[in-house]
ZAMARGU-4260 file (C-alpha; in steps of 0.2 Angstrom, whole numbers, plus 5000, padded with zeros to 4 digits):
<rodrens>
0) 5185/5218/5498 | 5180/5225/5515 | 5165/5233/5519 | 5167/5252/5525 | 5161/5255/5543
5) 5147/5264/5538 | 5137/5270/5523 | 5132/5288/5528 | 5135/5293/5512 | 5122/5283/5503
10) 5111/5297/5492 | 5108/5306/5507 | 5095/5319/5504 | 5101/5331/5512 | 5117/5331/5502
15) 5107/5329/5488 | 5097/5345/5492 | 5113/5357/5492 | 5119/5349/5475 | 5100/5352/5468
20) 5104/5370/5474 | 5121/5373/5469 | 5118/5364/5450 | 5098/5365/5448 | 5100/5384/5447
25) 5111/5387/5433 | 5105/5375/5422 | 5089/5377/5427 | 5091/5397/5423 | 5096/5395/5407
30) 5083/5382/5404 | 5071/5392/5408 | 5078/5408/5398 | 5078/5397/5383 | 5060/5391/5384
35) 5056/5408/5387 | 5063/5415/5372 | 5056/5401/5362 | 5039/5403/5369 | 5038/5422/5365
40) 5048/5421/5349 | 5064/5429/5354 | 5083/5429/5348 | 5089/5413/5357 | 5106/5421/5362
45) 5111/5404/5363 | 5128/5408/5363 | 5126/5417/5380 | 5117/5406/5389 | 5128/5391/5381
50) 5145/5402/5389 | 5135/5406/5407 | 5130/5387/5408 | 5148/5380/5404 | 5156/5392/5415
55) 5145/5387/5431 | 5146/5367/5429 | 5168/5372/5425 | 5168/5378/5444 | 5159/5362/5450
60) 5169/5345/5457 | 5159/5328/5452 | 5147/5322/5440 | 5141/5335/5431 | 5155/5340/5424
65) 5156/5322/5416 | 5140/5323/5410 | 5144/5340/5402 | 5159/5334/5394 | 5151/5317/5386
70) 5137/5326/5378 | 5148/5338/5369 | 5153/5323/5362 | 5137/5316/5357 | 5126/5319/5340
75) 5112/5330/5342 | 5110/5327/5363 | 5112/5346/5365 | 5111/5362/5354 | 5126/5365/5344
80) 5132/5382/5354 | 5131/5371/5371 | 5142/5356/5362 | 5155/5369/5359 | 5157/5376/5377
85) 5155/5361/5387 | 5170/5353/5376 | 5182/5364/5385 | 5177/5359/5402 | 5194/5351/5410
90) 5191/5335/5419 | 5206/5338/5431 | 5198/5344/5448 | 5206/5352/5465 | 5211/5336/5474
95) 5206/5335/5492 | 5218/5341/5505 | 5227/5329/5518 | 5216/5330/5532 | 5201/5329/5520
100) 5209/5313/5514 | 5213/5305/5531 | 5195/5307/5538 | 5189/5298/5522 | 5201/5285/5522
105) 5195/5282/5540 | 5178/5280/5535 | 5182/5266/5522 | 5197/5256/5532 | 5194/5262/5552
110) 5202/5274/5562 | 5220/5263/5560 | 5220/5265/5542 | 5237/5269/5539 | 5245/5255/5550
115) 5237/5244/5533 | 5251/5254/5524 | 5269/5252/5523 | 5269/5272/5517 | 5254/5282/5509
120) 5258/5299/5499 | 5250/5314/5507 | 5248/5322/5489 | 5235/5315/5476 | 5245/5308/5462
125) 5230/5311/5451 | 5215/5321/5454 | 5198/5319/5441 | 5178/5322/5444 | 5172/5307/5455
130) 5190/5305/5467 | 5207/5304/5469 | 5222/5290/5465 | 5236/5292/5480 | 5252/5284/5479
135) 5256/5270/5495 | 5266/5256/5498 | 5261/5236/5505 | 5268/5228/5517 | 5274/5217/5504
140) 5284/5230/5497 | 5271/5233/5482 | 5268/5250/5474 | 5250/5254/5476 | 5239/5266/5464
145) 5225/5268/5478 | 5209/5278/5471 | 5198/5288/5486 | 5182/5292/5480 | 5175/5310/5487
150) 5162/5311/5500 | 5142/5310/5493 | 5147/5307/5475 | 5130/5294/5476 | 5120/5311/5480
155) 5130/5322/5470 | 5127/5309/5453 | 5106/5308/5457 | 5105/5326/5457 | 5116/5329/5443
160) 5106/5315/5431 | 5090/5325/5438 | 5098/5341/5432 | 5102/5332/5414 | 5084/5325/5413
165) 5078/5343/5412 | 5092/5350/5399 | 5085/5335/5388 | 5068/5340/5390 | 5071/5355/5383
170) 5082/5350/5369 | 5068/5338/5363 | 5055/5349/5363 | 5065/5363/5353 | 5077/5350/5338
175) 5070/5333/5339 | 5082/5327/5326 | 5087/5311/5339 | 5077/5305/5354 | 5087/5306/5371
180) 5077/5295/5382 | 5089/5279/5378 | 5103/5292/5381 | 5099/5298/5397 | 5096/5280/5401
185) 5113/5274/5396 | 5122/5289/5406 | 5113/5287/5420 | 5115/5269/5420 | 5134/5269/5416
190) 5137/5284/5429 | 5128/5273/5443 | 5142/5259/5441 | 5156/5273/5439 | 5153/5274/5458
195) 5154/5257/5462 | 5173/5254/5465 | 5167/5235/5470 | 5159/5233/5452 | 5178/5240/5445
200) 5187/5231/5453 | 5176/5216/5446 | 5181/5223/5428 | 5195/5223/5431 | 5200/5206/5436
205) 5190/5203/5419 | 5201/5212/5409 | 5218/5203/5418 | 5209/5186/5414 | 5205/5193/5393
210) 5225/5198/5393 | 5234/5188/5403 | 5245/5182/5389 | 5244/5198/5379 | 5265/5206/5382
215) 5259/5223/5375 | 5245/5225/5386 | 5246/5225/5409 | 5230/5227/5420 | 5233/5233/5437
220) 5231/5220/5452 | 5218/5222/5464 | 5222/5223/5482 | 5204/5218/5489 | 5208/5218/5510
225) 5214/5239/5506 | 5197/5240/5496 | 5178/5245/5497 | 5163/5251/5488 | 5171/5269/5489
230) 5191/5264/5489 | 5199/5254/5475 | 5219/5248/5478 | 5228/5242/5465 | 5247/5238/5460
235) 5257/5254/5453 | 5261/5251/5433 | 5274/5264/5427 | 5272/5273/5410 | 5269/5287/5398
240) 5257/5295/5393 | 5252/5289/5377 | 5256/5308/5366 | 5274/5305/5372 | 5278/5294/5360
245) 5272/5303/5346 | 5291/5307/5342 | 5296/5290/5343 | 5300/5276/5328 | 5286/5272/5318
250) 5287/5255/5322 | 5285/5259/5342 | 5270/5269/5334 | 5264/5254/5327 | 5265/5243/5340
255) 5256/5252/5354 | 5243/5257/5340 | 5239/5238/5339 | 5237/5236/5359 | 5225/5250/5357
260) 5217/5243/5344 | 5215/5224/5352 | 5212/5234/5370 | 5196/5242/5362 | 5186/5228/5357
265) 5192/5220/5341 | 5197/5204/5349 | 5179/5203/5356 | 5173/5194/5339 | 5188/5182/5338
270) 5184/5167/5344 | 5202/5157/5342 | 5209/5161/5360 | 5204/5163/5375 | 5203/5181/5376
275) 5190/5181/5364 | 5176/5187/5374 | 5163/5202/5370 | 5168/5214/5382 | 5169/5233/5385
280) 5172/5246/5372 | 5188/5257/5380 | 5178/5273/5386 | 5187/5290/5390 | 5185/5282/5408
285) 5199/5269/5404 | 5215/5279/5403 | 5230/5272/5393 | 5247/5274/5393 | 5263/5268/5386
290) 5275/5255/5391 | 5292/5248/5385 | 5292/5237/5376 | 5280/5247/5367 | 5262/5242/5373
295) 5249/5250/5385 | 5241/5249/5403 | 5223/5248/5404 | 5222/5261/5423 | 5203/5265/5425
300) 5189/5252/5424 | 5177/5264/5431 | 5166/5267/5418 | 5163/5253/5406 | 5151/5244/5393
305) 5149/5227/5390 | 5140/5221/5375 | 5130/5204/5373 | 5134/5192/5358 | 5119/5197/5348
310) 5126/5214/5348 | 5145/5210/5342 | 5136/5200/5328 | 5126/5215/5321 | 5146/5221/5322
315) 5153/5208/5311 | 5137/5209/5300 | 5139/5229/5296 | 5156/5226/5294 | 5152/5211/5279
320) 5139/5221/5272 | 5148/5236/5269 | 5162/5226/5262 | 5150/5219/5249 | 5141/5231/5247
325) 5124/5221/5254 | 5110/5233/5258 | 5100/5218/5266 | 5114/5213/5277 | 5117/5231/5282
330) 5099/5234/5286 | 5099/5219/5296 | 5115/5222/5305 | 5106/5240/5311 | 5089/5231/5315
335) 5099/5221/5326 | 5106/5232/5335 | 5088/5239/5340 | 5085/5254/5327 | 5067/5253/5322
340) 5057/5262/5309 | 5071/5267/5295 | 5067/5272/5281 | 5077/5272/5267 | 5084/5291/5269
345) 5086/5286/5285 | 5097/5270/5282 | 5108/5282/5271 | 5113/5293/5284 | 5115/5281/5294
350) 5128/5272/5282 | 5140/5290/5281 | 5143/5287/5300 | 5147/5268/5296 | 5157/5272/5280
355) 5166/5285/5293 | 5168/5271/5309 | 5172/5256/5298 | 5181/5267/5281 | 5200/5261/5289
360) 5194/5242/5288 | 5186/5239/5272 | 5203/5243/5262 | 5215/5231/5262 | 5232/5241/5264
365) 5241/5251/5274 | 5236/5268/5280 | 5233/5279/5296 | 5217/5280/5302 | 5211/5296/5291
370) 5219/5302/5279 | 5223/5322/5277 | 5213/5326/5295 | 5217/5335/5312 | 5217/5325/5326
375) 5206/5337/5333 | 5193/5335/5318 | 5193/5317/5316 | 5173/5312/5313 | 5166/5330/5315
380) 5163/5333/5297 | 5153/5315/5293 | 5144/5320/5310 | 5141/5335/5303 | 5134/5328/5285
385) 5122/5316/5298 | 5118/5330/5310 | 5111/5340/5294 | 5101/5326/5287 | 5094/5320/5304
390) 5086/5337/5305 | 5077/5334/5291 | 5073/5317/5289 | 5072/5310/5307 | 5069/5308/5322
395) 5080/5292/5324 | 5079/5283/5341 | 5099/5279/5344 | 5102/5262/5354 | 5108/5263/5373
400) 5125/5257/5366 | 5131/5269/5355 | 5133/5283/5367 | 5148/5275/5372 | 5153/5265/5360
405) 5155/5280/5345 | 5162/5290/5358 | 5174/5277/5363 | 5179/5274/5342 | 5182/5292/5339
410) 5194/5294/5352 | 5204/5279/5347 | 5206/5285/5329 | 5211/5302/5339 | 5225/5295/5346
415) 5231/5285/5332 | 5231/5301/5321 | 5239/5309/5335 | 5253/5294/5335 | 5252/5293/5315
420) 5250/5273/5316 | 5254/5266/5298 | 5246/5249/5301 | 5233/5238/5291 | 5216/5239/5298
425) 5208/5229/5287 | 5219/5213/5291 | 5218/5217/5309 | 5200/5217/5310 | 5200/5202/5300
430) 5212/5194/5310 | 5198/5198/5325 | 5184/5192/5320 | 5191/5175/5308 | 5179/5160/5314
435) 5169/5169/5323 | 5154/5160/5331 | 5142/5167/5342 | 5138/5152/5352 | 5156/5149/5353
440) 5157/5168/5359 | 5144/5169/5371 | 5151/5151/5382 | 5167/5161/5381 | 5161/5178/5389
445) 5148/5166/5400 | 5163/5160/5407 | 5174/5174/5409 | 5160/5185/5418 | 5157/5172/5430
450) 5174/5169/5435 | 5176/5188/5438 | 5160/5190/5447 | 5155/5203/5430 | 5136/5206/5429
455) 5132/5197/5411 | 5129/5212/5397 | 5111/5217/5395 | 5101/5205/5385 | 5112/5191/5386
460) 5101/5177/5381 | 5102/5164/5397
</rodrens>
């Protein structure tokens, strides 16, 4: 990849400043109006404050409206009232316009930019919170999916986390039912590499190693001499979007069901071929579509988690412990994973959300993913049994992981009620994780990260 001629945009204070300004007043306000309530005893209008607060980060390009839109999907990070405003914000922001576009282009591939292009659309294809994907074409007559970040996104995200760091605050002090810190850490961790189109373009040359013999599932190619840390090129794969085809045969169903399924992680336990590796959950960062022959392409490596063997065999032993029914095992497979302190009310709460992630793969038959549920409600009644009972009973420290990771499980099983797969779970997750061994795993992923120039996950032992 080439280096952009200059790095201007790096977390410039003073662009960081005018996001302070322009976000740091609405959510400060409302903040402050909460605690003030609080202090004095007032109604908490929560509602109003929730509806003000949604409304001014909905009128915002960048980061924080990312944030805002994770957290509504996660347990207990922010009063009810905000969780239910910030999950309408839309994603989809104003691209820029094309002389916006050419000067930024310049600043990543020179002043004669365009000559590097056989054609370059002047509209944005596709426009979301951090940049914009333009259509082109190479010299070589590939079609080119090429994603333009926008200017002092570095600033914009510092400011924004800044912003979260206070809304936290708060939220601890008022329902302590689950300690944020390790959330705040993962967001802002996880919203760091979003920004890295160098580190993306890395993941993705991961996930064209993991499926390169898959036929139901295609990863872009990147294009490293049309790329930078702010400017991602990649080969153009066709598709549709994956709700179009919820009219189609059942068996087409199916099929791209599967791909989602192995695509989100399953074959990260299976240690029988070479794609075996423990990689990143599928995030709402990674968008999907359909292909024909029935299968998906994997479009956005932006935003990812990679997990460390240790962590996919607390996986496998949840999985065997609920199967059996081995309270030991279970309690183990939690420990692993880093919860500390659980009591035993805890560890029942805790197992209602397991029941709920794992339920479709501990019966051995065929079966959508939830029976007699809304796409649209899937998980929000178990989160709601644990929600109640961590009120009570907690505070629970959640592991770094699972911020993504339940996010990224609940949207799948979203889809496939959306597509109404009929398929065996169980088997398949069998099928995954048959002859798993975590030495086995960990040379596997060892070698895969390194040929792709991927960071090794976070406590991978050396």
């Amino acid at each position: 990849m080439t280096d952009g001629p200059s790095d201007r945009e790096k977390n410039r204070f003073t662009a960081r400043a005018a996001r302070y300004a322009s976000v740091g007043a609405n959510v400060g306000g409302v903040a402050a109006r909460i605690a003030g309530r609080r202090l004095f005893g007032l109604d908490p209008a929560r509602d109003k404050d929730a509806a003000s607060l949604a409304a001014a980060l909905g009128g915002l390009k960048g980061p924080i409206m990312k944030v805002a839109q994770l957290l509504a999907t996660i347990p207990e990070a922010l009063p009810a009232e905000y969780v239910a405003e910030l999950g309408q914000l839309q994603s989809q922001a104003p691209p820029m316009g094309w002389s916006f576009v050419r000067r930024r282009m310049a600043a990543e591939l020179g002043p004669d930019w365009e000559t590097k292009f056989a054609s370059f659309g002047h509209e944005a294809a596709a426009s979301a919170s951090l940049g914009q994907v333009h259509r082109a074409t190479a010299h070589d007559g590939r079609q080119l999916a090429v994603k333009l970040q926008y200017p002092d996104m570095q600033s914009a995200v510092e400011a924004d986390l800044a912003q979260l760091g206070v809304l936290f605050s708060i939220h601890r002090r008022m329902t302590p039912a689950i300690e944020t810190s390790e959330m705040l850490k993962e967001i802002t961790a996880r919203l760091r590499e979003e920004l890295d189109y160098e580190l993306e373009a890395k993941h993705t040359r991961l996930y064209s190693l993991i499926f390169q013999d898959d036929p139901l599932i295609r990863v872009p190619e990147i294009v490293p001499e049309l790329s930078t840390r702010r400017l991602l090129s990649m080969t153009w794969l066709d598709g549709k979007r994956l709700l179009d085809y919820t009219d189609r045969p059942l068996e087409e169903r199916n099929q791209i069901a599967r791909a989602m399924f192995r695509a989100g992680g399953t074959r990260s336990a299976n240690t029988a071929s070479f794609t075996a590796i423990p990689i990143s959950a599928i995030t709402r960062c990674s968008r999907m579509k359909a292909v024909r022959p029935p299968g998906i392409n994997l479009l956005d490596y932006g935003c990812m988690r990679t997990f460390a063997p240790k962590f996919i065999q607390g996986v496998v032993d949840l999985y065997h412990g609920l199967l059996r029914g081995d309270r030991a095992l279970i309690v183990h497979a939690y420990e692993t994973w880093g919860f500390t302190g659980l009591s035993n009310e805890l560890i029942d709460l805790l197992n209602i959300w397991a029941g709920f992630i794992y339920g479709p793969m501990l019966e051995d038959r065929v079966r959508t993913i939830a029976e007699d549920v809304r796409p649209g409600a899937y998980g929000r009644q178990e989160a709601f049994r644990v929600h109640q009972g961590l009120r009570e009973k907690g505070p629970v420290t959640v592991p770094r992981e699972f911020v993504f990771m339940d996010r990224a499980a609940i949207g799948l099983g979203g889809v496939f009620l959306h597509l109404d797969a009929k398929l065996n779970y169980h088997q398949l997750f069998e099928d995954a994780i048959a002859g798993s061994d975590m030495a086995d795993v960990a040379r596997r992923q060892r070698d895969a990260f390194v040929k792709a120039g991927v960071p090794l996950p976070e406590g991978t032992v050396p």
